[in-house]
SEGU-830760 format. One record per atom (N, C-alpha, C, O): y, z, x. Coordinates in nm, 3 decimals. Layout:
BEGIN
yy zz xx
Y Z X
...
***
This chain:
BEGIN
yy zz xx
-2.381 -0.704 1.101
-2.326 -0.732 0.969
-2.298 -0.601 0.899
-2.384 -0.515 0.881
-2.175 -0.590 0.861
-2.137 -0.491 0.749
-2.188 -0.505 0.629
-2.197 -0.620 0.586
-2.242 -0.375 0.532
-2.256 -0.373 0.441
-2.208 -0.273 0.336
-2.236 -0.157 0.362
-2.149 -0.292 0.235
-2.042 -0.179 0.131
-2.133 -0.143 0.033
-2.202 -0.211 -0.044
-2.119 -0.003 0.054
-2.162 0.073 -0.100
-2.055 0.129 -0.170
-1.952 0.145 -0.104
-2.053 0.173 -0.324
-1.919 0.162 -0.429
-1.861 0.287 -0.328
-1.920 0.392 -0.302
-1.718 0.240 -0.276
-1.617 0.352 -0.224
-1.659 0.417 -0.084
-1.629 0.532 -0.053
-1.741 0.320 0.004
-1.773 0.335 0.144
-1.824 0.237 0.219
-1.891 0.141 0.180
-1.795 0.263 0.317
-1.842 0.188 0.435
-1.969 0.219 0.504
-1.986 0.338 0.531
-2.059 0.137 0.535
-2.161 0.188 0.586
-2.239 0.058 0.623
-2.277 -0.035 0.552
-2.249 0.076 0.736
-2.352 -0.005 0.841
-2.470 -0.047 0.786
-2.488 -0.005 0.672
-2.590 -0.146 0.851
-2.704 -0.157 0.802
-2.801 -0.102 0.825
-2.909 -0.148 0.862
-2.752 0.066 0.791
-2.876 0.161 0.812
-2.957 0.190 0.729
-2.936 0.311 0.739
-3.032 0.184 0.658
-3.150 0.188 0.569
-3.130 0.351 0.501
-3.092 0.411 0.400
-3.173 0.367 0.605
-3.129 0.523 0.589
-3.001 0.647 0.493
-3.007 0.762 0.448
-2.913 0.554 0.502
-2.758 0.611 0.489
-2.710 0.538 0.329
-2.607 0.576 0.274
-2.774 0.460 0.284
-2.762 0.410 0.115
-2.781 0.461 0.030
-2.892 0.512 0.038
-2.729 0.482 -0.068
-2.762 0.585 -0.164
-2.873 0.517 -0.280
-2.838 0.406 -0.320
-2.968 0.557 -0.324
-3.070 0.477 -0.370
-2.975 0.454 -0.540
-2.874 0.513 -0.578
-3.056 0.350 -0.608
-3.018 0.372 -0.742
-3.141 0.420 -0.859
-3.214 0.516 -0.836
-3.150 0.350 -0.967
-3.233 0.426 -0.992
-3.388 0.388 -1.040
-3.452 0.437 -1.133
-3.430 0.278 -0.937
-3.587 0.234 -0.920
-3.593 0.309 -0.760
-3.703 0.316 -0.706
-3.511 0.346 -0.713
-3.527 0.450 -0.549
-3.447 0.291 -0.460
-3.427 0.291 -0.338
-3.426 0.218 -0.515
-3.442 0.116 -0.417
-3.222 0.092 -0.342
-3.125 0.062 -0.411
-3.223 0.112 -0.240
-3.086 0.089 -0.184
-3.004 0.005 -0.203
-3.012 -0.110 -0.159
-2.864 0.072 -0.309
-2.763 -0.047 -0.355
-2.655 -0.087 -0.203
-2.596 -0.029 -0.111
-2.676 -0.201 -0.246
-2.579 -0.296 -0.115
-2.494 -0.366 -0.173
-2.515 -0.414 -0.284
-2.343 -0.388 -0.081
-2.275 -0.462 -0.187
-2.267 -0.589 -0.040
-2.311 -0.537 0.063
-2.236 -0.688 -0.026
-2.204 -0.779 0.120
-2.072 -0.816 0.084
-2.006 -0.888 0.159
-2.014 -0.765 -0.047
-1.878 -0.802 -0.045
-1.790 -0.670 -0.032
-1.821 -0.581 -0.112
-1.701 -0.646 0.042
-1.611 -0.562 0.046
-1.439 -0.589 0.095
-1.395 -0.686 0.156
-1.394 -0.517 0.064
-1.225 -0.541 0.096
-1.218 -0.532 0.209
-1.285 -0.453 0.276
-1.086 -0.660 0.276
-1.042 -0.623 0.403
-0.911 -0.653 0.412
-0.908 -0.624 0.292
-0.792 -0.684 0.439
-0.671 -0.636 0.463
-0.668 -0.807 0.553
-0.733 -0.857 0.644
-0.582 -0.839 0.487
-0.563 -1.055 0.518
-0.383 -1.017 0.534
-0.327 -0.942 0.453
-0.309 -1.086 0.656
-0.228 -1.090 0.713
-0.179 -1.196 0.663
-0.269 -1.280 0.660
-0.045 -1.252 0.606
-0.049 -1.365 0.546
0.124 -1.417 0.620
0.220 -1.348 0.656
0.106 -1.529 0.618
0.225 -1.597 0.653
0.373 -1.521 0.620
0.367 -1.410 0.567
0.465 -1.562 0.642
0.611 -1.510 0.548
0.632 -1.522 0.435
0.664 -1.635 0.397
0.625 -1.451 0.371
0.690 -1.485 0.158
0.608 -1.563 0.155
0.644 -1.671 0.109
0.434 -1.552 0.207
0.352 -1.644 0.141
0.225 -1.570 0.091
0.114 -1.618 0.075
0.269 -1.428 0.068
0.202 -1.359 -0.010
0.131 -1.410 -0.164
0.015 -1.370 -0.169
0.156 -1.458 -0.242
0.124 -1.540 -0.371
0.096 -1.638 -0.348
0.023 -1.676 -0.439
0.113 -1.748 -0.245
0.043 -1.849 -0.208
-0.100 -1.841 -0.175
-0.199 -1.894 -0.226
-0.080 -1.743 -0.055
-0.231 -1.705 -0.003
-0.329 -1.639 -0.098
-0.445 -1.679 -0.087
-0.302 -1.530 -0.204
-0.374 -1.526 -0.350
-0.416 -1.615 -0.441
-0.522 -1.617 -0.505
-0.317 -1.697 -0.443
-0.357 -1.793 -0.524
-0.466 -1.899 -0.456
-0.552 -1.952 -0.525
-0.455 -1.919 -0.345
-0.542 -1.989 -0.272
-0.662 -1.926 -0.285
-0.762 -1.993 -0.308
-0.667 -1.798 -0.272
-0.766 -1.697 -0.238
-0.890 -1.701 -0.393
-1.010 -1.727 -0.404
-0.776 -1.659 -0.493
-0.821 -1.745 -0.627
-0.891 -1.841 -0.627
-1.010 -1.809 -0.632
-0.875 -1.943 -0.624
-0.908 -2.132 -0.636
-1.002 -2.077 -0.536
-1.035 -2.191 -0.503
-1.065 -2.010 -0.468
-1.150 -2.049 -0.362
-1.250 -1.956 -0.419
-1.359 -1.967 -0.363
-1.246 -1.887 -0.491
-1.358 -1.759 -0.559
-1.356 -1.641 -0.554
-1.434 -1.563 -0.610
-1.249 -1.612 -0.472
-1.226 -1.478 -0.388
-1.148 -1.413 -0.419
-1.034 -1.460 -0.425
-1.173 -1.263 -0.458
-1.118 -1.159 -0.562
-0.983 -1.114 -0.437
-0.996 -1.071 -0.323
-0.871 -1.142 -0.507
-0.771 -1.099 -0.402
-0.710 -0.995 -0.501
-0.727 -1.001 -0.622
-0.631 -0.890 -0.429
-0.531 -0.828 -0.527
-0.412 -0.818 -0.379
-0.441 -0.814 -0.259
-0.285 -0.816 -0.442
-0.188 -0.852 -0.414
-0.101 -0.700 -0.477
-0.025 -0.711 -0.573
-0.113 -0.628 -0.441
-0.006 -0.472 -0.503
0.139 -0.531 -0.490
0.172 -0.592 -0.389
0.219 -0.512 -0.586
0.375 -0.508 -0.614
0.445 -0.384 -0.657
0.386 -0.296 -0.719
0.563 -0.377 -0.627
0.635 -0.247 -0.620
0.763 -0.288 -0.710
0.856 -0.328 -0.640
0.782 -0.287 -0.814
0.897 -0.348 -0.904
1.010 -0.211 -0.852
0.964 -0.098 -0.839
1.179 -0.244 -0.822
1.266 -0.165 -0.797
1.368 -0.135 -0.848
1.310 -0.080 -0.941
1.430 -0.126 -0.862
1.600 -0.188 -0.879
1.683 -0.185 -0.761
1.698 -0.078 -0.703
1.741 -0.295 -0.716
1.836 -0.324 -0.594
1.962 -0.376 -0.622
1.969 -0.407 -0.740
2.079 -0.399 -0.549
2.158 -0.496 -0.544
2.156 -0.630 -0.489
2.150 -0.650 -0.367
2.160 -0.717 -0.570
2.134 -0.859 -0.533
2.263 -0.950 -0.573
2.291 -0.991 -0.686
2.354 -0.977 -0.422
2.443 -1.053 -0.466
2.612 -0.961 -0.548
2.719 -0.994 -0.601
2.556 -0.869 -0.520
2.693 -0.778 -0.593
2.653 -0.673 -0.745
2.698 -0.574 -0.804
2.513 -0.795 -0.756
2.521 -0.701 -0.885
2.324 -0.644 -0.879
2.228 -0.689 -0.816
2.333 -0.569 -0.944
2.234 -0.416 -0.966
2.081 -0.527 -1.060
2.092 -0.586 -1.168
2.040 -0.525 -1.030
1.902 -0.583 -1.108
1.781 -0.541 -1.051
1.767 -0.487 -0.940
1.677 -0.573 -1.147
1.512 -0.482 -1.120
1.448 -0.647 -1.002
1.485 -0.764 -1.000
1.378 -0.596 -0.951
1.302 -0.673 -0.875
1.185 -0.630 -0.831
1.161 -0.513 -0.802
1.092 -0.740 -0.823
0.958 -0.763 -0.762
0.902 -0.789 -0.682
0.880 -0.910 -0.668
0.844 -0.693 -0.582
0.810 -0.765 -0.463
0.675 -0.658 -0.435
0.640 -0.547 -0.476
0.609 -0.784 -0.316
0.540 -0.682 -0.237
0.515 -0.579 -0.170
0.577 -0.572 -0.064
0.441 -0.489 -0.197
0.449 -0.363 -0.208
0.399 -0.368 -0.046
0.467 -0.287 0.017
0.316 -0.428 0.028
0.327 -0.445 0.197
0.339 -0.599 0.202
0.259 -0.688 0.175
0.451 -0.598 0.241
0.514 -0.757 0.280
0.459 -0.801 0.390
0.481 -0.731 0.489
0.381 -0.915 0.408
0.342 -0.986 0.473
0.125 -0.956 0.468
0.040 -1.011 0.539
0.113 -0.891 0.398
-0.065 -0.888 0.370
-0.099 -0.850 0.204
-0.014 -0.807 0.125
-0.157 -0.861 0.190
-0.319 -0.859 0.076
-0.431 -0.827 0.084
-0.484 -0.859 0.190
-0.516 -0.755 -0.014
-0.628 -0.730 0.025
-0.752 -0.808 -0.066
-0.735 -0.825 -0.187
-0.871 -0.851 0.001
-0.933 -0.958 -0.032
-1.071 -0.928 -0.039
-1.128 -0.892 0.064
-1.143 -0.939 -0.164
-1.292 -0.881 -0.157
-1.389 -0.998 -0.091
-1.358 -1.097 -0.158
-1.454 -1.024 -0.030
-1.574 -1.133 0.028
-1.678 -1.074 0.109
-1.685 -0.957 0.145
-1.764 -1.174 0.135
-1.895 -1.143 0.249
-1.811 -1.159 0.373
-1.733 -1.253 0.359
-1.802 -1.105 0.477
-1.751 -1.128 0.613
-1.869 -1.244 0.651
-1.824 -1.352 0.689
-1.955 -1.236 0.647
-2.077 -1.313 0.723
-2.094 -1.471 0.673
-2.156 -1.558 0.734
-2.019 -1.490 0.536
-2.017 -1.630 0.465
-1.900 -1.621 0.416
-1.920 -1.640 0.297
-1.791 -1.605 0.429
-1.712 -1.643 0.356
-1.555 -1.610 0.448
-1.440 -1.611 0.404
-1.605 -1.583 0.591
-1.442 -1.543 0.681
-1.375 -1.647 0.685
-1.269 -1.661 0.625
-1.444 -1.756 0.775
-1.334 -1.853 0.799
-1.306 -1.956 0.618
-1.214 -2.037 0.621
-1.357 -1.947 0.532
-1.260 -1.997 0.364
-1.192 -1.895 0.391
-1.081 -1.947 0.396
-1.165 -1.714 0.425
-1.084 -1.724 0.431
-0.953 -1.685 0.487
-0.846 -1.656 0.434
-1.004 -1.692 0.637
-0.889 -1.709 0.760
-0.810 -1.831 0.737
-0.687 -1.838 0.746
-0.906 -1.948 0.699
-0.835 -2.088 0.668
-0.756 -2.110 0.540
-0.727 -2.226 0.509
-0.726 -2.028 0.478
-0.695 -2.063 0.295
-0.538 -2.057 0.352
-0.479 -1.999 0.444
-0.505 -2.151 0.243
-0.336 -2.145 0.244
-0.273 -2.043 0.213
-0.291 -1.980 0.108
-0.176 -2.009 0.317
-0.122 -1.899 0.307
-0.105 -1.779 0.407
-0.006 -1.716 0.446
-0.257 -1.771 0.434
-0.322 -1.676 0.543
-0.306 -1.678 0.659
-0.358 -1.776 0.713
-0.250 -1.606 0.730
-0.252 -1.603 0.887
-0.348 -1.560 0.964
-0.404 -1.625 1.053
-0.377 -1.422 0.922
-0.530 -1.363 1.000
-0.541 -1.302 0.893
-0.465 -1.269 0.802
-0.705 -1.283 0.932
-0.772 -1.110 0.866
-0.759 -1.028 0.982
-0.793 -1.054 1.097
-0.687 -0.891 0.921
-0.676 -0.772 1.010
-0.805 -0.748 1.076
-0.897 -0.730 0.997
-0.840 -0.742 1.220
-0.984 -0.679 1.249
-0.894 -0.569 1.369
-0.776 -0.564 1.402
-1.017 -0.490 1.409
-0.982 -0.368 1.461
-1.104 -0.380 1.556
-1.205 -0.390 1.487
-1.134 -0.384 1.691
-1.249 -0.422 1.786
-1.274 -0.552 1.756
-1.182 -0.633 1.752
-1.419 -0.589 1.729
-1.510 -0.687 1.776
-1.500 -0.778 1.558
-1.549 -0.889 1.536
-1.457 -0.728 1.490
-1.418 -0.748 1.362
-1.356 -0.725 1.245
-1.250 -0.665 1.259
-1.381 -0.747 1.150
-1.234 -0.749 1.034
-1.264 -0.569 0.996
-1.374 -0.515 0.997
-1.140 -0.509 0.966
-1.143 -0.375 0.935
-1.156 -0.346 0.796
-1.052 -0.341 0.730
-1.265 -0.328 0.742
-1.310 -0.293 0.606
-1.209 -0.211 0.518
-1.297 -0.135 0.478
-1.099 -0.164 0.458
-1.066 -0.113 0.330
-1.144 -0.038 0.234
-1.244 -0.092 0.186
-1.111 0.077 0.201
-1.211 0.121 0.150
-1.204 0.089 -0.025
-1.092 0.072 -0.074
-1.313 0.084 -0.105
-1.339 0.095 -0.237
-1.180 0.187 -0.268
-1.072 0.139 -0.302
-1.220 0.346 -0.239
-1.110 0.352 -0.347
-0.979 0.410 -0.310
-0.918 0.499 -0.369
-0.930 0.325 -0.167
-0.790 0.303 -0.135
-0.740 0.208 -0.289
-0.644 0.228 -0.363
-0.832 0.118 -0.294
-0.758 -0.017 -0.351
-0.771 0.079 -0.497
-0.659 0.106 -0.538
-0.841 0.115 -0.553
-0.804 0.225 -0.692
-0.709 0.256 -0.694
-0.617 0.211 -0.762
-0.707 0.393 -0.570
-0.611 0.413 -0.642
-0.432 0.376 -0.597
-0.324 0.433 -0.614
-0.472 0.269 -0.543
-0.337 0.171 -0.553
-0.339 0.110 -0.663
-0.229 0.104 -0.718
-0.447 0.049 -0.731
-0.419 0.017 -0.820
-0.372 0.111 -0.984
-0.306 0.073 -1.081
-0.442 0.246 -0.956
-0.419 0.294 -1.052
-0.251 0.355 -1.092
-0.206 0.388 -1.201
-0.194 0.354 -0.973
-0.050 0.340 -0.979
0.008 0.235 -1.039
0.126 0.257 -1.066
-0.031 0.129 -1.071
0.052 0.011 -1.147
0.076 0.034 -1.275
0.011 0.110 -1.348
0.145 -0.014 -1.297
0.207 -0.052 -1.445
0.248 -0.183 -1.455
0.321 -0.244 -1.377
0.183 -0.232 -1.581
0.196 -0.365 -1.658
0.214 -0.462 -1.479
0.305 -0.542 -1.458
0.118 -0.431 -1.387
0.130 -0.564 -1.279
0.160 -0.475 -1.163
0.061 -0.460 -1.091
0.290 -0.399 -1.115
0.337 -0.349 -1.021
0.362 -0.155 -1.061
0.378 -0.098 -1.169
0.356 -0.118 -0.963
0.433 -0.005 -0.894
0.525 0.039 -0.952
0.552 -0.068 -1.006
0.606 0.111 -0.992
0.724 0.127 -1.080
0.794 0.204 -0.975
0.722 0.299 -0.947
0.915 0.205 -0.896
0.962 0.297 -0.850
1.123 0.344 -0.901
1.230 0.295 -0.936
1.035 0.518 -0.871
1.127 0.621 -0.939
1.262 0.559 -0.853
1.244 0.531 -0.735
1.385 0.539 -0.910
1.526 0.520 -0.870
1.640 0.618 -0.832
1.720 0.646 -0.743
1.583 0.662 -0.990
1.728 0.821 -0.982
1.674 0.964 -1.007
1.699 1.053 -1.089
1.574 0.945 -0.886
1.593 1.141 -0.869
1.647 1.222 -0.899
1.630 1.298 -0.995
1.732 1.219 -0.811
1.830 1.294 -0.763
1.949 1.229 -0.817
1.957 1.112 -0.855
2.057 1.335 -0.816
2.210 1.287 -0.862
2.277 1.381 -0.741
2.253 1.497 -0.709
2.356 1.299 -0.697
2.489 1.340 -0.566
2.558 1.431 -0.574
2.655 1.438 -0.649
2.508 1.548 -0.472
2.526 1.716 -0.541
2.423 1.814 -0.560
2.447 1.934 -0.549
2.305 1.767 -0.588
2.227 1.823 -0.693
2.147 1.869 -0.538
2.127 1.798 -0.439
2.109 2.021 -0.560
2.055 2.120 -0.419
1.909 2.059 -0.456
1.856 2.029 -0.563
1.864 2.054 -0.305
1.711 2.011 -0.335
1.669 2.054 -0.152
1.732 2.073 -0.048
1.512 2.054 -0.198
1.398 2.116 -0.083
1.372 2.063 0.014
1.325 1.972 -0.054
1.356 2.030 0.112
1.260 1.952 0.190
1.123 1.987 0.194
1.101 2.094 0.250
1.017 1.923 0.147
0.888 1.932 0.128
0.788 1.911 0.257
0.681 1.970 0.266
0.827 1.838 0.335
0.736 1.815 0.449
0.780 1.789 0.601
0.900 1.760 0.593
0.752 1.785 0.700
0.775 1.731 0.769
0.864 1.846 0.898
0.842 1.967 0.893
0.941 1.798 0.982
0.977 1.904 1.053
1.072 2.000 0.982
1.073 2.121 1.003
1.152 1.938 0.899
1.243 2.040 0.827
1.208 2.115 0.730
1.291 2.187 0.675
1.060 2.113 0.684
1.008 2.155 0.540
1.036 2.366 0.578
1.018 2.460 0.654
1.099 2.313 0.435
1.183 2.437 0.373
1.280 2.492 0.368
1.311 2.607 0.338
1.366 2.351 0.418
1.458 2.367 0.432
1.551 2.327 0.298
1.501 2.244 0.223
1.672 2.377 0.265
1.728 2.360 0.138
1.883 2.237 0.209
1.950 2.243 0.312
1.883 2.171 0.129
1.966 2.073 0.136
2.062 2.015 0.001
2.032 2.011 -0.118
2.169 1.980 0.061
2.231 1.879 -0.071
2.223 1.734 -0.095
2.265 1.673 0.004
2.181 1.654 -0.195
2.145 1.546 -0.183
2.308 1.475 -0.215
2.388 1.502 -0.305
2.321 1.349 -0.073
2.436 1.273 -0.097
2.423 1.135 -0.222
2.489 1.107 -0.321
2.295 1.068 -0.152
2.288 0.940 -0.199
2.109 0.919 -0.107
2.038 0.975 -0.023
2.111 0.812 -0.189
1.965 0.698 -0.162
2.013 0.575 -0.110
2.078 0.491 -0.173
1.985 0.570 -0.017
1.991 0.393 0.085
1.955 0.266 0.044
1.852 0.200 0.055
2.061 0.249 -0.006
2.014 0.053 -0.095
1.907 0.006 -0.009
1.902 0.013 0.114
1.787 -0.063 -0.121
1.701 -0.144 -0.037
1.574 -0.065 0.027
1.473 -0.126 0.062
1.589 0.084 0.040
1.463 0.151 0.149
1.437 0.264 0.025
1.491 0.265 -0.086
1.328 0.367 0.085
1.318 0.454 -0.031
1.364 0.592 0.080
1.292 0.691 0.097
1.497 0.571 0.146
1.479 0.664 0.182
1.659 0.774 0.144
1.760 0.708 0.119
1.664 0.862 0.146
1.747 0.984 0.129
1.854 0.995 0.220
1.823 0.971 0.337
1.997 1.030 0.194
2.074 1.119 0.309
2.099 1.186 0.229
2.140 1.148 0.120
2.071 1.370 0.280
2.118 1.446 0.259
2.189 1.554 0.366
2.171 1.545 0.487
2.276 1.662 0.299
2.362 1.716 0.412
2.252 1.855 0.370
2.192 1.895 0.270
2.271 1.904 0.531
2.204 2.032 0.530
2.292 2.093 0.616
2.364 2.056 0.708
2.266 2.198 0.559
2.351 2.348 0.568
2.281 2.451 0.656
2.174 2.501 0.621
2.337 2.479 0.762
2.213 2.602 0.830
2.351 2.715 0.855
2.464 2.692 0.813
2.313 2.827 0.926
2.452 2.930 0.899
2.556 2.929 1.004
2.640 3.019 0.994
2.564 2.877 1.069
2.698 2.751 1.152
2.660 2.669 1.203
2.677 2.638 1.321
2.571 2.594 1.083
2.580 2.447 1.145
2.571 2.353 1.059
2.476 2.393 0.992
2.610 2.233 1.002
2.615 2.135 0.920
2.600 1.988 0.951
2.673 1.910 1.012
2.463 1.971 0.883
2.449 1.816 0.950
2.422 1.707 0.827
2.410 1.752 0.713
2.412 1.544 0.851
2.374 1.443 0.779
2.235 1.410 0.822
2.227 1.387 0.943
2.119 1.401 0.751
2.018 1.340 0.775
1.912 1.252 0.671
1.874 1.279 0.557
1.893 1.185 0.723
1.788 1.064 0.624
1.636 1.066 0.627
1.575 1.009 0.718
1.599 1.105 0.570
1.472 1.139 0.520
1.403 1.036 0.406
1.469 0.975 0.322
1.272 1.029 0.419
1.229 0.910 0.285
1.230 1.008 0.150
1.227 1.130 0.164
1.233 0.966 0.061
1.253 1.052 -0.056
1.122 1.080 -0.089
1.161 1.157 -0.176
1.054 1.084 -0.094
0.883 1.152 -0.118
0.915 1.302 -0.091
0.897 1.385 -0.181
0.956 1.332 0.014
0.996 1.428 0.113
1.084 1.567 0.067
1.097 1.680 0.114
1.145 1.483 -0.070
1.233 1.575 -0.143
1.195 1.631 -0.257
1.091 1.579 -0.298
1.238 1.719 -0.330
1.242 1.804 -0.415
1.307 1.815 -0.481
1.405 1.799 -0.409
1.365 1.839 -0.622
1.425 1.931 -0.691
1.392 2.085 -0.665
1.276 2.121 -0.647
1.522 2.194 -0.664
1.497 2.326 -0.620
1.442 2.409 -0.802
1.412 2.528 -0.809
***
């Protein structure tokens, strides 16, 4: 049996708990785990998860896209197709492997893969009013910018455009006879 202390994982070692303050070892038997949920049945399976006692949070990423021709903000899940769900593994898996909505709980070996305390912070501490807010207009078409990470980092580039729908970049880069198009996620970029 797993047991959670605030913002870790830790086995039932006696040993390895951090005492509080009568000396005696805080335990939590509820901790987050990462629930796999049907198609676009993300809010179903929360809400189920709800009605059943069980602290779910559900992260959203509000955007702006094109829908249909025309430009509007939208809401969606920020990982499409899971949720993460606080419970006892030892009393409370199958309410909720079985809850409407749910397909599996993620496990990794012989059981469900614990989440840590403060992944889910600070995902959550990124929200605003419910969801995620994502930045749209960086960059403007033209405008010289960095590459920050990855195999090209430091490299200087021109930004073309952002890819409807993804968060990711094409920009043209310039090397001293050579000129290419490449797509990169925008995290990745810079202003120079």
């Amino acid at each position: 049996m797993q047991l959670c202390k605030k913002s870790a994982v830790v086995f039932s070692d006696p040993n390895s708990a951090e005492a509080n303050d009568s000396g005696e070892p805080e335990w939590d038997k509820k901790c987050w785990y990462a629930v796999s949920t049907k198609i676009r049945s993300e809010a179903t399976a929360s809400a189920s998860l709800d009605r059943l006692g069980i602290e779910s949070f559900l992260p959203m990423i509000r955007e702006r896209k094109a829908l249909r021709g025309k430009s509007g903000v939208t809401t969606s899940p920020l990982f499409p197709g899971y949720l993460f769900a606080k419970f006892d593994a030892s009393s409370q898996f199958r309410a909720v492997a079985y809850a409407q909505g749910v397909k599996h709980i993620v496990t990794f070996g012989n059981g469900p893969s614990v989440v840590d305390d403060s992944i889910i912070q600070a995902i959550r501490g990124q929200a605003v009013s419910g969801a995620i807010e994502c930045s749209e207009n960086r960059f403007s078409p033209g405008q010289a910018v960095r590459i920050q990470d990855g195999p090209l980092c430091g490299l200087e580039a021109v930004f073309e455009k952002k890819l409807d729908g993804t968060s990711r970049a094409v920009l043209l880069l310039k090397a001293i006879s050579f000129q290419a198009r490449v797509v990169l996620e925008s995290q990745l970029v810079a202003n120079m």
